[in-house]
C-alpha positions in Angstrom: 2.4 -46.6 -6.3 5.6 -45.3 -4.4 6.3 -43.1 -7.2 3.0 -41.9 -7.8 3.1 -41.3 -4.0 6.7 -39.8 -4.5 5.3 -37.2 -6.5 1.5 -36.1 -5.1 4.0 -36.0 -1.6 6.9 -33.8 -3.1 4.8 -31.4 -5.0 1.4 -31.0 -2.5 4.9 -30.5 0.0 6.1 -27.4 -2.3 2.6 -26.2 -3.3 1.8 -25.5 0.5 5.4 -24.1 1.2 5.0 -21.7 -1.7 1.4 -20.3 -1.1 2.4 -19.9 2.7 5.4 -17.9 1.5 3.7 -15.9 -0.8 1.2 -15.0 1.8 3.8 -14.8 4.4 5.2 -11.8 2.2 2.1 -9.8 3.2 -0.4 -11.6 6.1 -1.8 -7.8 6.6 -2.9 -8.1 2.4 -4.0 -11.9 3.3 -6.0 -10.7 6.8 -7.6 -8.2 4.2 -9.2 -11.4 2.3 -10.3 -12.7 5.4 -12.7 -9.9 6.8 -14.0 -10.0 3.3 -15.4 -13.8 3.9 -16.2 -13.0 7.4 -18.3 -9.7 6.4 -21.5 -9.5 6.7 -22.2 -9.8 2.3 -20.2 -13.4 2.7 -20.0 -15.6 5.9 -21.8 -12.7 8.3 -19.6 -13.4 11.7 -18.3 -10.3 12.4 -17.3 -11.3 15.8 -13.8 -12.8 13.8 -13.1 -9.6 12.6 -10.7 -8.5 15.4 -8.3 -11.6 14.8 -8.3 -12.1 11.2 -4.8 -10.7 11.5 -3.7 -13.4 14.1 -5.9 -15.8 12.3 -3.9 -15.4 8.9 -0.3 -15.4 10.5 -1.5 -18.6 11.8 -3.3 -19.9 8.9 -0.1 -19.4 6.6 2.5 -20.7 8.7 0.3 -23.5 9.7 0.4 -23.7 5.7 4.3 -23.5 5.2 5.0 -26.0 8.1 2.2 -28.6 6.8 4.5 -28.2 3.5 7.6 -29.1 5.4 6.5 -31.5 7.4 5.2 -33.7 3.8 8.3 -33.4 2.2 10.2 -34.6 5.5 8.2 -37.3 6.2 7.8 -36.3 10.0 4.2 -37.3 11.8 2.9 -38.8 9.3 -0.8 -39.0 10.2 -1.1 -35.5 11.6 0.2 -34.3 8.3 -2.2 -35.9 6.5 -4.8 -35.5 8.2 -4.2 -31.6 8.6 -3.6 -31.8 4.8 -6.8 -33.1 4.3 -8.8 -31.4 6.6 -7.4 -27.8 5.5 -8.0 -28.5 1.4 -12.0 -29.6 2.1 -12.5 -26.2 4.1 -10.4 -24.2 1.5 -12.3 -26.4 -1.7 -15.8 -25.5 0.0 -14.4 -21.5 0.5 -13.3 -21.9 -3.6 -16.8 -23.2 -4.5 -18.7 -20.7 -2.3 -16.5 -17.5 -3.5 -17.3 -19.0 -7.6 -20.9 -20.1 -7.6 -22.1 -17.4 -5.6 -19.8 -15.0 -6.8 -19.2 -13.5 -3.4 -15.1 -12.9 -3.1 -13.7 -12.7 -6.6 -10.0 -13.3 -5.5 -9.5 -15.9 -2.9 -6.0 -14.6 -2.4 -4.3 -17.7 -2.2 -1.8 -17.1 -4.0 -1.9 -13.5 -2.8 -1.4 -10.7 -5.1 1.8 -12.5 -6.9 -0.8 -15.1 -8.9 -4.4 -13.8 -10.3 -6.6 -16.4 -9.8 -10.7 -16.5 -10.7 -12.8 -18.5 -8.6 -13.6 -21.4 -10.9 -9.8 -21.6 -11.2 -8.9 -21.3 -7.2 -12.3 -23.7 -7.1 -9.9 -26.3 -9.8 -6.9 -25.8 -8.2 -8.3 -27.3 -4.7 -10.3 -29.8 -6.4 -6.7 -31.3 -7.6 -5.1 -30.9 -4.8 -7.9 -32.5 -3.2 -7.5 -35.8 -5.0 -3.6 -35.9 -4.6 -4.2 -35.6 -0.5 -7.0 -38.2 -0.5 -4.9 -40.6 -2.6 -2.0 -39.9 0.4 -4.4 -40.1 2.9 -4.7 -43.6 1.4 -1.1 -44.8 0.9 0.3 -42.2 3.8 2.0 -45.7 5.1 4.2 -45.3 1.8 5.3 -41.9 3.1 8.7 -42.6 5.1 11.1 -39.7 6.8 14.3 -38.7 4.7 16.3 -37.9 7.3 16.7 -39.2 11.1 14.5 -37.7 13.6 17.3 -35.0 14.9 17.5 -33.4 11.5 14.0 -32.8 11.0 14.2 -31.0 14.3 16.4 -28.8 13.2 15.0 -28.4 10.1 11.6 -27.5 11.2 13.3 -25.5 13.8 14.6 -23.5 11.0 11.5 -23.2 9.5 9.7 -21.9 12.1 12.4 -19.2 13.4 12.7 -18.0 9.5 8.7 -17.8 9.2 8.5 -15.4 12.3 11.4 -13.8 11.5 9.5 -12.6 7.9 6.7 -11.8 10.0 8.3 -9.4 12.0 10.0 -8.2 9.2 6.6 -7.3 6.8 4.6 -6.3 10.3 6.8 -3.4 10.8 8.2 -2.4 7.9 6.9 -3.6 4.6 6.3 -7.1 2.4 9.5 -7.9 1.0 8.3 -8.2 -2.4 5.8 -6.0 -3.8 3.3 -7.4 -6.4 0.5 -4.6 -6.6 0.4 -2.2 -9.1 1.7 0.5 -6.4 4.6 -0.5 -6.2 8.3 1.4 -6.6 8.8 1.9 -10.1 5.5 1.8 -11.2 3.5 5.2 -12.5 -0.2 5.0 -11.9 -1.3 7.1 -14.4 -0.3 4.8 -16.6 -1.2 2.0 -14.9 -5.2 3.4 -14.9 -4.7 4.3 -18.0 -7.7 2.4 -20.7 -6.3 2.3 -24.3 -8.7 3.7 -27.0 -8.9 0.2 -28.8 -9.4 -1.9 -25.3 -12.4 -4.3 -25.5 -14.9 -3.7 -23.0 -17.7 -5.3 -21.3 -20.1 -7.6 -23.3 -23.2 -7.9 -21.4 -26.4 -10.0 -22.6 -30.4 -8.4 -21.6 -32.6 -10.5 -20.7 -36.3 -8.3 -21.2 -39.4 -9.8 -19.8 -43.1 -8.2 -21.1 -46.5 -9.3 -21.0 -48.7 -9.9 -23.9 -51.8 -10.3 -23.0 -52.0 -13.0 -20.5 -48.4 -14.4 -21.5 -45.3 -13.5 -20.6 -42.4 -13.5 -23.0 -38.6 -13.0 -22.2 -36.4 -11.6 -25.2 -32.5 -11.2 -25.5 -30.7 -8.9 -26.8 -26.9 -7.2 -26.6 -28.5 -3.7 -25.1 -30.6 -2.2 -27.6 -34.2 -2.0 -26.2 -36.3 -4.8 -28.4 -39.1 -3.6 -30.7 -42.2 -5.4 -29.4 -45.8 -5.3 -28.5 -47.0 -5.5 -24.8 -45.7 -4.2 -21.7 -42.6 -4.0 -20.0 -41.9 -5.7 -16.7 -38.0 -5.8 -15.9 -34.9 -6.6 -17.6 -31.6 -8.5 -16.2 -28.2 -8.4 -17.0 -25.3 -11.2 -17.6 -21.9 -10.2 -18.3 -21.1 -12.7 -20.8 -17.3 -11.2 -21.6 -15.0 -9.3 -19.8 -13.5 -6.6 -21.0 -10.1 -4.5 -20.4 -9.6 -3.4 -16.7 -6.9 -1.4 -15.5 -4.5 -3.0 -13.2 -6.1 0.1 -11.2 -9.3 0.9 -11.2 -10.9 2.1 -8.2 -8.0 4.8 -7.2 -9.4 8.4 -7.1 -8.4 11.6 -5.1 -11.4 13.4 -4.6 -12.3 16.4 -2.6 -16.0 18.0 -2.1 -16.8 15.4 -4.8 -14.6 16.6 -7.3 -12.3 14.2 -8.7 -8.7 15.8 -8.4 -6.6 12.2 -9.2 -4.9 13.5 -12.9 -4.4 17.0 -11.6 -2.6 16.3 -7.8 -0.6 12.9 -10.3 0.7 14.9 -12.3 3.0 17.2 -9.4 6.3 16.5 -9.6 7.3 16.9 -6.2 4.2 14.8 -4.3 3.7 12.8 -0.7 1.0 10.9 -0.3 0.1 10.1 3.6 -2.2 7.4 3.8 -4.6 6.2 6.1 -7.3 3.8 5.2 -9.2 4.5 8.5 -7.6 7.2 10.7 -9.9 5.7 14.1 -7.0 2.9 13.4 -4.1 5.7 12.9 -1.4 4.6 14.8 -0.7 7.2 17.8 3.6 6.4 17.4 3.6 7.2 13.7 1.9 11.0 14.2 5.2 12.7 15.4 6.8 10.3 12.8 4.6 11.8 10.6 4.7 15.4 11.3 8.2 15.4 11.0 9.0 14.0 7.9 5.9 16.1 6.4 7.8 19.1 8.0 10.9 18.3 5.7 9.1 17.4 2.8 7.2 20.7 2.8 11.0 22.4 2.9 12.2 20.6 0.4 9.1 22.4 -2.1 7.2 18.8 -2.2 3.4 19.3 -2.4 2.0 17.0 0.3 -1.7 15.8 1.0 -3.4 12.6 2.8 -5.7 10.1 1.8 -8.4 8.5 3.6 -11.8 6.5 3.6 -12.8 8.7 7.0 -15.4 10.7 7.0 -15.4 14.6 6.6 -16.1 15.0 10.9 -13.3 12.3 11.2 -10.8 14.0 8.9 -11.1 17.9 10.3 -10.9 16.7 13.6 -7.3 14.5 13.3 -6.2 17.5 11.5 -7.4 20.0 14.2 -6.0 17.6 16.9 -2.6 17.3 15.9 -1.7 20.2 14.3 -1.4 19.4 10.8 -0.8 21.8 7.9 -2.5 19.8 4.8 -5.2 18.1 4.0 -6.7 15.0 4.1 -8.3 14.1 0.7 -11.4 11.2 0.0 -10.5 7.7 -1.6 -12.2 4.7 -1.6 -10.8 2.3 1.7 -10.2 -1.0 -0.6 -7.9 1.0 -2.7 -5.8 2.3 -0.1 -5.4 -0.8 1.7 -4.2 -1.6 -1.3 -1.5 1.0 -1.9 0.4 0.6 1.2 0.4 -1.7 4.2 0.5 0.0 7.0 -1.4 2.7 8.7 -0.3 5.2 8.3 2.2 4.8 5.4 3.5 7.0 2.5 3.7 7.1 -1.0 6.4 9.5 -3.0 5.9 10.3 -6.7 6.9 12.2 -9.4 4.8 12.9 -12.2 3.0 9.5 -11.1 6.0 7.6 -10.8 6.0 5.9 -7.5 9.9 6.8 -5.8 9.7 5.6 -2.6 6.8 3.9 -0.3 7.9 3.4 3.4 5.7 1.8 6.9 5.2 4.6 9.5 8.2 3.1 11.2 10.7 3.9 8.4 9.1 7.6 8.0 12.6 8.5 9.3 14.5 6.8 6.1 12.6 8.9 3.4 14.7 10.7 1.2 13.5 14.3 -0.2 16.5 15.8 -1.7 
């Protein structure tokens, strides 16, 4: 039993320490996830929305300190007892998000590990058992060091955790996992291959026959029968190839411009998912660094999810000389995060992506 204990204890301990970490990295990407189960297609309390930020920075440190505290031994109840209590709520988030297919990433793991639901749902269900059976034998769970060393230690912790925080708040996450990040072109990363396997759906037809129904399945093809027709459903039954991006466009009047504005060599992308939210320190920030870019022969536009009224009056307001072009709001959270921030490509490529407090650091020679 003290092994088995040993080993739930040490690698629950990690587990926690990890995820918080990983979500640590980027609690703005991790907020995100929350205002998608507090929307009104999920949990419906928009009344969180405001503090989901708050809420996650507290949520993962909470998470990385529960971690600690395991491995060390200290408080041994509390820790368990948080333990527990935290991995029912997140098992019953897991086993909302699969069966009713509402979030399809639960982000615990953030963007560094893909999880489906059914597997997020698996993955607390284990963990589950491992911190019910410590929950039981928590009185075989005995400090390693002497009380003064886990205060330092979870001293350390904490001052480290905030320090990221403040770190990834103003600038960027540390580590970049998204498929915008430096390096990456994203041409080719929304590029489909000719031979990629798409979508299998199944079609479930319905039709009356008289007085009886009767249901028939197909793959797609409309079924040769008698009677009349009353509705059809759908079931994707296999997924097929998807882009690691998918839902990235640059459109203007409706016209889809993403391949054309790409494929510039010299390109600056300012974004803004929602430019109500624009922050007023980054405009002169902003301004200025667009003012160099433009001197240095780079073609520069924005992005945004704002509307058309929205758009013409920021750029009216403050005195800008390009334009703001449409994408959809997920995608540019996505991109970059901060608002504003900026993307520089070539041909694609992504060269540089800064917060609108390093606008000052870009480099357009």
């Amino acid at each position: 039993m003290r092994i088995i204990t040993s080993l739930f204890r040490y690698f629950v301990g990690v587990l926690f320490i990890f995820s918080g970490l990983i979500k640590l990295n980027d609690p703005i990407g991790f907020s995100f996830k929350l205002e998608e189960y507090f929307g009104p297609t999920v949990f419906n309390i928009d009344f969180l929305i405001p503090i989901v930020l708050p809420m996650a920075i507290f949520i993962v440190i909470f998470e990385v300190v529960l971690g600690v505290f395991l491995i060390l031994g200290y408080k041994q109840k509390l820790t368990i007892w948080s333990l527990l209590l935290m991995i029912i709520f997140f098992t019953f988030l897991t086993w909302y998000s699969a069966y009713y297919n509402k979030v399809t990433d639960c982000g615990c793991f953030g963007d560094a590990i893909k999880l489906t639901p059914w597997e997020s749902f698996t993955k607390d269900v284990i963990l589950l058992i491992m911190i019910g059976f410590l929950f039981v034998k928590q009185n075989l769970i005995n400090p390693i060091f002497n009380f003064n060393s886990q205060k330092y230690i979870i001293g350390f912790s904490l001052i480290f955790c905030f320090y990221i925080t403040y770190q990834v708040l103003n600038h960027l996450p540390i580590l970049d996992f998204r498929a915008y990040k430096i390096g990456d072109n994203l041409l080719d990363n929304m590029a489909i291959p000719d031979d990629a396997p798409k979508d299998i759906y199944e079609y479930e037809w319905e039709f009356t026959d008289g007085n009886e129904k009767r249901k028939i399945i197909t793959n797609g093809e409309y079924p040769e029968v008698s009677g009349d027709f009353i509705g059809v459903e759908t079931k994707l039954i296999q997924k097929g190839y998807e882009p690691s991006i998918y839902d990235f466009t640059i459109e203007v009047n409706d016209n889809d411009l993403t391949n054309e504005i790409l494929s510039e060599e010299k390109l600056v992308i300012y974004i803004s998912y929602d430019l109500q939210k624009f922050s007023s320190s980054a405009i002169e920030k902003m301004f200025s660094s667009a003012t160099e870019a433009k001197n240095s022969g780079f073609k520069i536009i924005g992005l945004t999810a704002s509307s058309t009224e929205e758009r013409n009056s920021f750029i009216k307001n403050n005195n800008l000389f390009f334009e703001f072009y449409t994408c959809d709001e997920t995608a540019l959270k996505t991109v970059v995060r901060s608002n504003p921030g900026v993307i520089v490509l070539n041909r694609g490529t992504v060269k540089q992506k800064k917060h609108y407090n390093d606008f000052s650091d870009l480099n357009f020679n």
